[in-house]
VEXVEX-600003 format. One record per residue (C-alpha): residue in three letters; x, y, z; chain; residue number from 1. Coordinates in nm, 3 decimals, decimal comma. Example, Ala and Ser with C-alpha at 12.3 -4.5 7.8 and 13.67 -1.06 7.14 Angstrom:
# VEXVEX-600003
type	u	v	w	mol	seq
Ala	1,230	-0,450	0,780	A	1
Ser	1,367	-0,106	0,714	A	2
# end
This chain:
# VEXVEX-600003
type	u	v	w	mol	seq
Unk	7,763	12,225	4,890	A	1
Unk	7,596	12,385	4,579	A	2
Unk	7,335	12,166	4,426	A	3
Unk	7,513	12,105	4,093	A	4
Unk	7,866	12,010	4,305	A	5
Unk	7,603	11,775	4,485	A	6
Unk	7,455	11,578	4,180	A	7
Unk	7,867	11,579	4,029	A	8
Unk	7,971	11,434	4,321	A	9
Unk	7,696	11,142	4,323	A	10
Unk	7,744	11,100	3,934	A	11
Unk	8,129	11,006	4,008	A	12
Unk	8,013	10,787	4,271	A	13
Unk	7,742	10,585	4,066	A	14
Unk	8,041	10,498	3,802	A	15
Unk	8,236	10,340	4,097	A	16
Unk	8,252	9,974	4,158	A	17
Unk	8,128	9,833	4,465	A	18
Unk	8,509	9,747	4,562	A	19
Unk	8,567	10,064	4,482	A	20
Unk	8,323	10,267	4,712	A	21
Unk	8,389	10,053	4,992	A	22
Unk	8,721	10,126	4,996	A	23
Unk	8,645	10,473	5,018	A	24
Unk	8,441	10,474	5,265	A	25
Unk	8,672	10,261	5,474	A	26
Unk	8,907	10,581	5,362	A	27
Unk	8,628	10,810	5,543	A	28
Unk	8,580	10,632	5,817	A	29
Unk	8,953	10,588	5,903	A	30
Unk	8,944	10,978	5,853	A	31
Unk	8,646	11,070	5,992	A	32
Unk	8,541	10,807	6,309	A	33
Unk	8,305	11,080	6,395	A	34
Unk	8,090	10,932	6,156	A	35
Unk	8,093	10,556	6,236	A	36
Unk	7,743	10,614	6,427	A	37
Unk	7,579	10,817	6,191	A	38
Unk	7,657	10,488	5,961	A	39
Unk	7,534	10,304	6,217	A	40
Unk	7,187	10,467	6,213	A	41
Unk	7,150	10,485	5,807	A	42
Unk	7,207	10,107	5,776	A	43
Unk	6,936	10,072	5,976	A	44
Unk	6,671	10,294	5,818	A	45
Unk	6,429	10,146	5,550	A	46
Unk	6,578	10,319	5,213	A	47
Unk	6,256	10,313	5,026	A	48
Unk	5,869	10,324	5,041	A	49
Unk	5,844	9,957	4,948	A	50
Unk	5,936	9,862	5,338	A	51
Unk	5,620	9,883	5,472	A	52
Unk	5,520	9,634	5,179	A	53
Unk	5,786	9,418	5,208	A	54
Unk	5,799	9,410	5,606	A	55
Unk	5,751	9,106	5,807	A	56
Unk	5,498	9,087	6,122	A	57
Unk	5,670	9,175	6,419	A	58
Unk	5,846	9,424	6,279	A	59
Unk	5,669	9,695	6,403	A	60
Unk	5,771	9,635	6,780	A	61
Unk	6,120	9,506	6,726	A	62
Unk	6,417	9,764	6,796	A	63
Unk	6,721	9,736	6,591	A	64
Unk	6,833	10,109	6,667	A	65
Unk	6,974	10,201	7,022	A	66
Unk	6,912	10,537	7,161	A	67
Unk	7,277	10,562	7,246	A	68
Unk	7,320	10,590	6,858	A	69
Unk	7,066	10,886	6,841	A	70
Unk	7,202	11,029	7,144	A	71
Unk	7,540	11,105	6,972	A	72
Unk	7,397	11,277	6,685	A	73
Unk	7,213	11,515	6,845	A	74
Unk	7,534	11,578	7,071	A	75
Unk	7,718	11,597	6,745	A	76
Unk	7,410	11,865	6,595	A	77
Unk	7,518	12,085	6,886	A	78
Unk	7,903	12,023	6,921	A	79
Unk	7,939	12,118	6,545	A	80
Unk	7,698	12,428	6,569	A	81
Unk	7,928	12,570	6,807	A	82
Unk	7,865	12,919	7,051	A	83
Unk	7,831	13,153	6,789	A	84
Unk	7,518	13,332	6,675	A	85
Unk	7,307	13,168	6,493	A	86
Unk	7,413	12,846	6,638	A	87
Unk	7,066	12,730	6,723	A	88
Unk	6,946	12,743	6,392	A	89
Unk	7,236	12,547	6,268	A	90
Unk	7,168	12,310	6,514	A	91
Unk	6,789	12,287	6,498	A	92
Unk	6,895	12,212	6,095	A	93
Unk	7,109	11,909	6,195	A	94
Unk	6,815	11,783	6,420	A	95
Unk	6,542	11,804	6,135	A	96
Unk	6,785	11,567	5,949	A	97
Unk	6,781	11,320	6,242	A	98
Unk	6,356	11,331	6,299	A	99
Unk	6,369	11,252	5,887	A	100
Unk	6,519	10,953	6,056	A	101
Unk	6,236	10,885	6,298	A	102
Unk	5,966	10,986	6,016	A	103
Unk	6,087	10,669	5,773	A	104
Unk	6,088	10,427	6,031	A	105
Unk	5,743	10,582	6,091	A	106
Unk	5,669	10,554	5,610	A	107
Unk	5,801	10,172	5,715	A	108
Unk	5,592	10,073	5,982	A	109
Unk	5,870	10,027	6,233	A	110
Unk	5,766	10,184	6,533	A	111
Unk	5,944	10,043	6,787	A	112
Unk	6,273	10,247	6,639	A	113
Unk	6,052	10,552	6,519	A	114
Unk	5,971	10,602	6,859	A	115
Unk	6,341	10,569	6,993	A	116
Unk	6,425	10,846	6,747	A	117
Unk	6,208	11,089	6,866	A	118
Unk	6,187	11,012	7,155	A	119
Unk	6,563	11,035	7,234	A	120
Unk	6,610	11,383	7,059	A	121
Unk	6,301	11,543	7,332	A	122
Unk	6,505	11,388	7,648	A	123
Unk	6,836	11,538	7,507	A	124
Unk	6,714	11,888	7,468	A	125
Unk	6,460	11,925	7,716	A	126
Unk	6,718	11,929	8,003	A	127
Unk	6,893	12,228	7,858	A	128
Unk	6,592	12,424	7,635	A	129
Unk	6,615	12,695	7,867	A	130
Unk	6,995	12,756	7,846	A	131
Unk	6,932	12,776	7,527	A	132
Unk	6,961	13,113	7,260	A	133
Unk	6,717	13,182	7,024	A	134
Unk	6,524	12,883	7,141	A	135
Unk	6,234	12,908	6,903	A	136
Unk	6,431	12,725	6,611	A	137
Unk	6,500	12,404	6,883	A	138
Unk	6,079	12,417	6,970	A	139
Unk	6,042	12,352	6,601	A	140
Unk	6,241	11,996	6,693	A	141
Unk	6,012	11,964	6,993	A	142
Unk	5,739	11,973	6,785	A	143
Unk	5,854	11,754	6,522	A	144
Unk	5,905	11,478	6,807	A	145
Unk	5,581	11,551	6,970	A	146
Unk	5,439	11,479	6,603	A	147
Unk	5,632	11,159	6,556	A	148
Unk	5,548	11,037	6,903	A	149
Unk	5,164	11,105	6,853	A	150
Unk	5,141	10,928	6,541	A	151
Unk	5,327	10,639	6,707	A	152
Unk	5,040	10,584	6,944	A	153
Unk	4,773	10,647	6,717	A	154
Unk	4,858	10,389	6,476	A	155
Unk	4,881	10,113	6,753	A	156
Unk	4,507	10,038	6,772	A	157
Unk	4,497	9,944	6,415	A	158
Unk	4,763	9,741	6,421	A	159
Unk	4,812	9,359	6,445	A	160
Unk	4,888	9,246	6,772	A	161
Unk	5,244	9,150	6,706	A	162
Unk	5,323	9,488	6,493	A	163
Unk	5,168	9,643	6,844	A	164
Unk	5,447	9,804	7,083	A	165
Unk	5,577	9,592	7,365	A	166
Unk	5,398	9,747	7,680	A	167
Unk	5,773	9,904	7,803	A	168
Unk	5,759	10,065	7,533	A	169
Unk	5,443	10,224	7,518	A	170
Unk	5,444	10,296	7,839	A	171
Unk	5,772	10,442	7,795	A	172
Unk	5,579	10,654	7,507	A	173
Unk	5,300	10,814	7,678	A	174
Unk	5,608	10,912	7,947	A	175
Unk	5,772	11,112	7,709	A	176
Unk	5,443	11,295	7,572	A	177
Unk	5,367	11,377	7,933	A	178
Unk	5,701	11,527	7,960	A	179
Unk	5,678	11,727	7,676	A	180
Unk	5,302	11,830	7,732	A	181
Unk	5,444	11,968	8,056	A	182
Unk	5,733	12,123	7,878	A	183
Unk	5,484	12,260	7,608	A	184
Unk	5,283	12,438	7,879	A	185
Unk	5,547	12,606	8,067	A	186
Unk	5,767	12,714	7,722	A	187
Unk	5,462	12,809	7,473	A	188
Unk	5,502	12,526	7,274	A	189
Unk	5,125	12,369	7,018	A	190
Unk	5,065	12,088	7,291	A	191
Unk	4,711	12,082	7,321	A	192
Unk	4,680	11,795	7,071	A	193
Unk	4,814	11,555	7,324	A	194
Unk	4,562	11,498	7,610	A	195
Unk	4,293	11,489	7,336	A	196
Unk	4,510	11,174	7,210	A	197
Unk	4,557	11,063	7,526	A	198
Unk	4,234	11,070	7,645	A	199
Unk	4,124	10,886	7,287	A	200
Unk	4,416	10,620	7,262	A	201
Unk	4,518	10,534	7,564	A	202
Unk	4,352	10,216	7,767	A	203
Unk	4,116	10,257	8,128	A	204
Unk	4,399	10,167	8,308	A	205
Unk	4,641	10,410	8,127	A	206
Unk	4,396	10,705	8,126	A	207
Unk	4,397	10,664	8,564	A	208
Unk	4,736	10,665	8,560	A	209
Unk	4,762	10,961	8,372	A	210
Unk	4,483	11,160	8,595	A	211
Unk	4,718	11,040	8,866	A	212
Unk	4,975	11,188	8,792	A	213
Unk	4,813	11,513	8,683	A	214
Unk	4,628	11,507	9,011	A	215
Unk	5,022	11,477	9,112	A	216
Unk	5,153	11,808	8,919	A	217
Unk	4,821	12,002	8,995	A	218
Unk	4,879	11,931	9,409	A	219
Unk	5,295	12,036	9,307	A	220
Unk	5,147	12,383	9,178	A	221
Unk	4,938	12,474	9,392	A	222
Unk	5,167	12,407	9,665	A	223
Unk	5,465	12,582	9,471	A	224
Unk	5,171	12,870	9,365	A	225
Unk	5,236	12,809	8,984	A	226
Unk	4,910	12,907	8,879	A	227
Unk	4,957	12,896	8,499	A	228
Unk	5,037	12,530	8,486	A	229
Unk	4,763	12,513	8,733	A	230
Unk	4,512	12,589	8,442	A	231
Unk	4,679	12,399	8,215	A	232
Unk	4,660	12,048	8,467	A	233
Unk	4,279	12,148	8,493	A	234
Unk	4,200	12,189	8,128	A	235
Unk	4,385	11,802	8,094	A	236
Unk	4,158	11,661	8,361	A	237
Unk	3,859	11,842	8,212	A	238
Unk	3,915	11,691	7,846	A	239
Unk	3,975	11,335	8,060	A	240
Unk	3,648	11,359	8,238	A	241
Unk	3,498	11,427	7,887	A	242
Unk	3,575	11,113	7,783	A	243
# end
């Protein structure tokens, strides 16, 4: 849709009564169910930059957004960009429009659903990346979430206690950085900002449990002779014993 069809169509809307535009979008849905989720995630995300001002303590760690919901749209990014070439670009469009999600829960403060959003897009296309064509435009998605999920850890240290992330959570957070550091290294993807974060944000009990589980991959490699994550493991542990 042009532009100037675009600002038409949202003039005739403004002149509509509030009757009147739920009706039509109880006309839409009937139509359209296909949409009923991506409703379901725009209802919950903070429509302006006042939300961080106006938010409550507690609100940081509280979810109100399942991943289910963000499941199906990224499903839906791929369904509707179809086989054809091109497709990943199309798709890797739809996704962008999902992190913008993630990114104002991140403007609002709300962390807890931030980090659902991005982290729910990385585990539904890292499964498949390599299946994929003209993968570079999905990477740019990968690093949008790796982004999101970074600044969702550095921000907890400054936080308030109860704006904090339940531990699950976190923990459930530095998972799915480790997953895509790994990815990162194996598919060329701008990781090396994560171990530095790691080694700075996360806690003495954290920090062995992530050398453990390096220590984990790096005995995996040799074994399996994968020398080039090899070098990657060491450079993590090296930046670890640093700190």
């Amino acid at each position: 849709m042009a532009t100037h069809e675009k600002d038409s169509l949202l003039e005739q809307l403004q002149g509509k009564s509030r009757e009147e535009l739920l009706e039509l979008l109880a006309q839409i849905m009937q139509k359209q169910p296909e949409i009923n989720d991506l409703l379901e995630v725009l209802l919950n995300v903070p429509l302006t930059g006042e939300a961080l001002a106006a938010q409550k303590p507690g609100v940081g760690r509280v979810r109100t957004l399942e991943p289910a919901t963000i499941r199906s749209q990224v499903k839906a990014a791929f369904v509707q960009a179809g086989h054809a070439w091109g497709y990943s670009l199309l798709a890797a469009t739809d996704l962008e429009r999902v992190l913008d999600i993630g990114d104002r829960f991140t403007e609002a403060g709300q962390w807890a659903n931030a980090q659902i959003v991005y982290a729910t897009v990385a585990d539904e296309i890292l499964p498949s990346y390599e299946e994929l064509e003209e993968e570079d435009h999905i990477a740019g998605t990968l690093q949008g979430c790796i982004g999101g999920l970074l600044s969702c850890l550095e921000a907890q240290k400054e936080l308030p206690a109860e704006d904090q992330l339940e531990e699950s959570d976190r923990q459930a957070l530095l998972v799915s950085l480790l997953a895509l550091w790994k990815h990162g290294c194996e598919y060329g993807l701008e990781v090396d900002a994560i171990p530095e974060v790691l080694a700075q944000q996360g806690t003495a009990d954290e920090r062995r449990r992530i050398e453990a589980w390096v220590q984990r991959e790096k005995t995996l490699g040799e074994a399996s002779g994968n020398t080039w994550l090899e070098r990657h493991l060491a450079d993590f542990l090296a930046i670890f014993a640093e700190r």
